[in-house]
LUMKOL-160696 format. One record per residue (C-alpha): residue number from 1; chain; x, y, z. Coordinates in steps of 0.5 Angstrom, whole numbers. Layout:
REM residues N
PT  NUM  A  X  Y  Z;
...
***
This chain:
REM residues 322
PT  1  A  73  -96  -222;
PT  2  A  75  -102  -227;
PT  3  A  81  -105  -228;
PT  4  A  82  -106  -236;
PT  5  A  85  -113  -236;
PT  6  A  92  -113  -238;
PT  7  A  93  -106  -237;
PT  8  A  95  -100  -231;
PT  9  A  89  -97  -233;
PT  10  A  82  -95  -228;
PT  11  A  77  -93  -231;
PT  12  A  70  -91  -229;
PT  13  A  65  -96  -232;
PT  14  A  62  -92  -238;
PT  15  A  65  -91  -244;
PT  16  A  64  -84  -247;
PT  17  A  63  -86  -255;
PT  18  A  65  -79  -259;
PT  19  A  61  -82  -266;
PT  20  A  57  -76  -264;
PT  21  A  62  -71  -265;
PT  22  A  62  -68  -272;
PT  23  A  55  -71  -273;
PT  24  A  50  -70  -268;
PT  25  A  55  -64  -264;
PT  26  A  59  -59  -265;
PT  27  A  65  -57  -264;
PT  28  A  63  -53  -258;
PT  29  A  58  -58  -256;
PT  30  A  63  -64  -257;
PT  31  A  68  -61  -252;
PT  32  A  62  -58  -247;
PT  33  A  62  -66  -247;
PT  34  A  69  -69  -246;
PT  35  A  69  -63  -240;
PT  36  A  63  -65  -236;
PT  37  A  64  -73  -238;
PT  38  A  72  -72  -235;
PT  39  A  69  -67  -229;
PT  40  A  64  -73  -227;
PT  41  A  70  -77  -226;
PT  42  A  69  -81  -233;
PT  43  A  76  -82  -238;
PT  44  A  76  -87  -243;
PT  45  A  73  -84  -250;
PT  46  A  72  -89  -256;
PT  47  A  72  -86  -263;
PT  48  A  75  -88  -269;
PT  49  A  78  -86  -275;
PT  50  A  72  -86  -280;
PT  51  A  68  -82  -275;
PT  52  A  63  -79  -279;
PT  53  A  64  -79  -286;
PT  54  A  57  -81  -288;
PT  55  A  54  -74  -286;
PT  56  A  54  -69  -291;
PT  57  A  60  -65  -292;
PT  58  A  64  -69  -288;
PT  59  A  70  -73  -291;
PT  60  A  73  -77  -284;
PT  61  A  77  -76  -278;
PT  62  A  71  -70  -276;
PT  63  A  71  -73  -269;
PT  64  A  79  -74  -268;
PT  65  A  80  -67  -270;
PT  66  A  75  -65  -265;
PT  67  A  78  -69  -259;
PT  68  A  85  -67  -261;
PT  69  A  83  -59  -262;
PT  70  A  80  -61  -254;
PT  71  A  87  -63  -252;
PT  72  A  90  -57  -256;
PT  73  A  86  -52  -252;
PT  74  A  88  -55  -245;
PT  75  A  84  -62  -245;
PT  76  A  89  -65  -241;
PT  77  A  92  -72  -244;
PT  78  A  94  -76  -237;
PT  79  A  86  -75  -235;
PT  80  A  84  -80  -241;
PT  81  A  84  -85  -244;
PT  82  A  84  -85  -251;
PT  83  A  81  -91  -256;
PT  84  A  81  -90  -264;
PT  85  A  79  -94  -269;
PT  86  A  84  -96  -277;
PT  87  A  80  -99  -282;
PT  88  A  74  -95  -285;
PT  89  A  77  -88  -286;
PT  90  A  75  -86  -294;
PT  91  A  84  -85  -294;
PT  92  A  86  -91  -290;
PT  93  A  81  -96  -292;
PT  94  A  82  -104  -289;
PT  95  A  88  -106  -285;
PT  96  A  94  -108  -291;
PT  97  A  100  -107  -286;
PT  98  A  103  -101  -290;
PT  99  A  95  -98  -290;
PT  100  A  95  -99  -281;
PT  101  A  102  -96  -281;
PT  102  A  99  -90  -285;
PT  103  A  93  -89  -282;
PT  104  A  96  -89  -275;
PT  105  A  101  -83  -275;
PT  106  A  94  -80  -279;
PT  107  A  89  -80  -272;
PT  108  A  96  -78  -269;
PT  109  A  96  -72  -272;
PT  110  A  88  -70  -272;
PT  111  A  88  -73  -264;
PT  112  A  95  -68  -263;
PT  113  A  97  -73  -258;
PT  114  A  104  -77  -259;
PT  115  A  100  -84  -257;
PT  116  A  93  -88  -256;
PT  117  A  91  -92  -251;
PT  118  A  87  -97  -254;
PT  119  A  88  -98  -262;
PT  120  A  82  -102  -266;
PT  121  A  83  -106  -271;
PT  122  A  76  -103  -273;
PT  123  A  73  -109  -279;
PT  124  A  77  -114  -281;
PT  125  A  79  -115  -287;
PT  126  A  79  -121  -290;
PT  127  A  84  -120  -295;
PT  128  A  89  -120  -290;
PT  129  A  92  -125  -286;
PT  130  A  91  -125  -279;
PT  131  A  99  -126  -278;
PT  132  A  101  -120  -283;
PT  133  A  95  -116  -279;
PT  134  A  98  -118  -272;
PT  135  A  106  -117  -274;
PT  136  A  103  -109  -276;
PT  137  A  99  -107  -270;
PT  138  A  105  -110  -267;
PT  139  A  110  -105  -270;
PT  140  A  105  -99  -268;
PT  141  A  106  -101  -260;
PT  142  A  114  -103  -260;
PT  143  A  114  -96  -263;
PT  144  A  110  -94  -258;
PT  145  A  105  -90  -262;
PT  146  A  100  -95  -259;
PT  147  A  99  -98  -252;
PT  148  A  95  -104  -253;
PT  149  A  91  -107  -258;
PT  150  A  84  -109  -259;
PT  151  A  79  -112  -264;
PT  152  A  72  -110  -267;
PT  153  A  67  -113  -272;
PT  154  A  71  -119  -273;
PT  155  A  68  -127  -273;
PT  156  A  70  -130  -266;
PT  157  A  74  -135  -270;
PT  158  A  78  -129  -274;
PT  159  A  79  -126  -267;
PT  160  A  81  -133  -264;
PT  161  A  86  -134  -269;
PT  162  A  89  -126  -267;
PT  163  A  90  -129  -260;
PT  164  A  94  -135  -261;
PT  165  A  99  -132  -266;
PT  166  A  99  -126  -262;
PT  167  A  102  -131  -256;
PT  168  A  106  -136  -260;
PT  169  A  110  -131  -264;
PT  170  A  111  -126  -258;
PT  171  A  107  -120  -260;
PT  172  A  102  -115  -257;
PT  173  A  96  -119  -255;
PT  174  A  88  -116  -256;
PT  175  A  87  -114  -249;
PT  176  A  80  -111  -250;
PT  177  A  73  -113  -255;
PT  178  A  68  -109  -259;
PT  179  A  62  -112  -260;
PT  180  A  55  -111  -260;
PT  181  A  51  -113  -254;
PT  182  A  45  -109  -251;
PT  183  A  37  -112  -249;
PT  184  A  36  -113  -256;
PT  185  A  41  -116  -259;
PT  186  A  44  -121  -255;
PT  187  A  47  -128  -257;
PT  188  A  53  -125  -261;
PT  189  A  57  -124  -253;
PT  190  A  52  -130  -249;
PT  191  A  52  -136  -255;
PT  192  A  57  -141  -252;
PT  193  A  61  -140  -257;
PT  194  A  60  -133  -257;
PT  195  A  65  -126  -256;
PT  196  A  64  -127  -248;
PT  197  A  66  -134  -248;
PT  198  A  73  -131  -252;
PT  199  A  73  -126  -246;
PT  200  A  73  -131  -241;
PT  201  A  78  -135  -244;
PT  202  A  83  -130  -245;
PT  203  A  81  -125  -239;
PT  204  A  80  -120  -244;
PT  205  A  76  -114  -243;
PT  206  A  70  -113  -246;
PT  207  A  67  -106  -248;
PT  208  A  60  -107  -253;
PT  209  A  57  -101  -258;
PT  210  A  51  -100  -259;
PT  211  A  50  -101  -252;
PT  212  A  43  -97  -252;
PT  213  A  41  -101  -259;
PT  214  A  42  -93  -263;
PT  215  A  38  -90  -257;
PT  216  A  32  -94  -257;
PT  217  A  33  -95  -251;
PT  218  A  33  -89  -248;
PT  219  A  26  -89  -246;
PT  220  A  25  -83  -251;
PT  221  A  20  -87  -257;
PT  222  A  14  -90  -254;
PT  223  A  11  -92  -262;
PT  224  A  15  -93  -269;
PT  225  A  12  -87  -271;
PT  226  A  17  -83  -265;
PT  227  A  22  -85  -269;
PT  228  A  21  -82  -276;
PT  229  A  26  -76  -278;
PT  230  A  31  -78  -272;
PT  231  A  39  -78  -273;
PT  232  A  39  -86  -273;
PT  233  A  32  -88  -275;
PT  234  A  34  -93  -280;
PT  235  A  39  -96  -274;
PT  236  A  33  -96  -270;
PT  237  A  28  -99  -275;
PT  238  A  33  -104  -276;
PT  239  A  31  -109  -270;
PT  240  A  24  -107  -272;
PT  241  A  23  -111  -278;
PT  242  A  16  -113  -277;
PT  243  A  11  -113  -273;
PT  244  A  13  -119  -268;
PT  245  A  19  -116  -266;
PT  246  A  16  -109  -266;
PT  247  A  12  -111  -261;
PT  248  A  17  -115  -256;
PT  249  A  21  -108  -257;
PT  250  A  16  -104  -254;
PT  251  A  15  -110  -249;
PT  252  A  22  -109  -247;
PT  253  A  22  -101  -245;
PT  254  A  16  -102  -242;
PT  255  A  19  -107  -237;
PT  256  A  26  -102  -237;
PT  257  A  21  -96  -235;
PT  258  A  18  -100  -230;
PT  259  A  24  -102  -226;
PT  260  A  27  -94  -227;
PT  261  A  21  -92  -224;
PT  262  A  22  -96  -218;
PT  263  A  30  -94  -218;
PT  264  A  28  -87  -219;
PT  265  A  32  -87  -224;
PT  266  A  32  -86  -232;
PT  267  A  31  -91  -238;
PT  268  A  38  -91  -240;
PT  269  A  41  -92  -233;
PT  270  A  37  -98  -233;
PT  271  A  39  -100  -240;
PT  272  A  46  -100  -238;
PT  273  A  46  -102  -232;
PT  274  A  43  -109  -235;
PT  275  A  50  -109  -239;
PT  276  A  53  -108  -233;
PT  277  A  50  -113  -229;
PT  278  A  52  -118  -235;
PT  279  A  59  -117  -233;
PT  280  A  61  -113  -238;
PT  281  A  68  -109  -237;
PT  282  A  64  -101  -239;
PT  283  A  59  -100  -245;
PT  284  A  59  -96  -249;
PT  285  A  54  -90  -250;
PT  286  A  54  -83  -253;
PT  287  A  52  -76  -253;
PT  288  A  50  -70  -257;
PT  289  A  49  -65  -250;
PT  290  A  51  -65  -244;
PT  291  A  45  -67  -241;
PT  292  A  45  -73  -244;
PT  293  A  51  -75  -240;
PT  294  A  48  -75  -233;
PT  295  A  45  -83  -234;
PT  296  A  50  -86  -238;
PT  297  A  55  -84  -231;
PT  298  A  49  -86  -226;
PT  299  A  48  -93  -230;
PT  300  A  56  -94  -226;
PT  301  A  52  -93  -219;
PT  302  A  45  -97  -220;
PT  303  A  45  -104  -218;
PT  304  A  40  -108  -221;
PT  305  A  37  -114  -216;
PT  306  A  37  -121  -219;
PT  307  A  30  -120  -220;
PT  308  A  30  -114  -224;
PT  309  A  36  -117  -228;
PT  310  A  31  -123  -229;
PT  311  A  25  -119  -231;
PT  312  A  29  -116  -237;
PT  313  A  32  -123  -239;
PT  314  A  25  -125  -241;
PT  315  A  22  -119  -243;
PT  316  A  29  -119  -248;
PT  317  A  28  -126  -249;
PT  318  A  21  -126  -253;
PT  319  A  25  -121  -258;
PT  320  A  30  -125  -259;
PT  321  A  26  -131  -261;
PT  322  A  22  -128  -265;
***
């Protein structure tokens, strides 16, 4: 288990992303899901309050809703932690204090519970002054509607900003950082200056997206041509802008593939296993089945040796210097 940083809270090292839920499974699935996960000794589930409103028919809060309905038919809420998002529901856009106050009692009423674990400050919002922004979240845990705070998708400076206002006016301080990281996307969290130095700085846990690059590395998809008609292809094409990078990508599967076949283990363990051995706190990884659960927990008992952590660096590397 894993201290979350600032917090009372142990968590197994995988974070079990319910973006999928409304979209790529079902109500019955989503549950049979947040079930095997929760069995399995898993507990920290990440969603947000837009979650999915890009899918046809959808209008937002799918996946909330589909997490409070768990907790309403006997999910039990002390065997979670539960983190949702404020920013980018098609009702609660952007992050104008009356906008987070609103949008809070919204995801409170679909999850049916009285409280989340982790609140999200989703995308920033740079018509707001960070100050305003903090004092609002602030609000939302002295109310304890809210337990702790953490920030997504914002410049390293604007998160920075947060954190020093945080300390000096004596409010609810970001425990926790939602970035991008994976073996194709990298300098985000590893440059100097980067969201890992932040996190060291401020002892802050660090929980990346995308830690899978959508699902490419999964080992599924052996050629661009695999990715045609798939849920997230235009997620998938995207780090595959042209030839050289395709190339490196492919590289970098074949070098996971080749490291999973002498653990025994699959593609996605060993993907995540890397993010582990970088120091992460718990990557973030979805599912639409069941079965898919599986490698995502099993990533948490893979150790990777300083070669193969090697290995995958490089191979990594000749894609990001494209």
């Amino acid at each position: 288990m894993t201290r979350i940083p600032g917090t009372d809270l142990d968590v197994k090292p995988i974070v079990l992303g319910a973006n999928t839920f409304g979209w790529t499974a079902d109500e019955h699935e989503s549950h049979a899901i947040l079930d095997a996960f929760i069995a399995a000794g898993g507990s920290l589930v990440d969603t947000a309050d837009g979650y999915s409103h890009w899918v046809d028919g959808n209008s937002g809060g799918e996946s909330e809703t589909i997490i409070g309905s768990w907790l309403e038919k006997g999910g039990r809420r002390d065997d979670i932690v539960l983190a949702t998002k404020v920013a980018t529901h098609p009702e609660f856009k952007g992050l104008a204090p009356e906008n987070i106050s609103a949008a809070v009692d919204a995801s409170l009423a679909r999850l049916h519970t009285d409280y989340i674990d982790l609140y999200y400050a989703h995308f920033d919002d740079d018509s707001q002054q960070i100050e305003d922004m903090a004092v609002a979240f602030d609000k939302l845990v002295k109310a304890g509607k809210v337990r702790w705070i953490a920030l997504s998708n914002f410049s390293v400076a604007r998160e920075q900003k947060w954190l020093e206002v945080a300390e000096h006016e004596g409010l609810a301080r970001p425990i926790a950082l939602q970035p991008q990281y994976n073996l194709l996307h990298r300098a985000d969290v590893e440059d100097p200056q980067g969201y890992g130095q932040l996190a060291r700085e401020y002892s802050l846990a660090l929980f990346p997206y995308f830690s899978l690059a959508s699902g490419f590395l999964t080992g599924k998809y052996t050629t661009r041509d695999d990715l045609h008609g798939v849920a997230r292809e235009s997620m998938m094409t995207a780090y595959l802008p042209d030839a050289e990078h395709e190339a490196a990508a492919f590289s970098v599967l074949d070098q996971l593939r080749r490291i999973a076949g002498d653990h025994g283990a699959e593609v996605t363990s060993v993907a995540l296993a890397w993010l582990l051995a970088k120091g992460v706190t718990a990557p973030i990884a979805s599912a639409r089945r069941v079965d898919q659960l599986g490698p995502l927990l099993a990533a948490t008992d893979l150790t990777l040796t300083h070669d193969e952590v090697s290995t995958l660096d490089a191979a990594s590397d000749l894609f990001t210097r494209n």
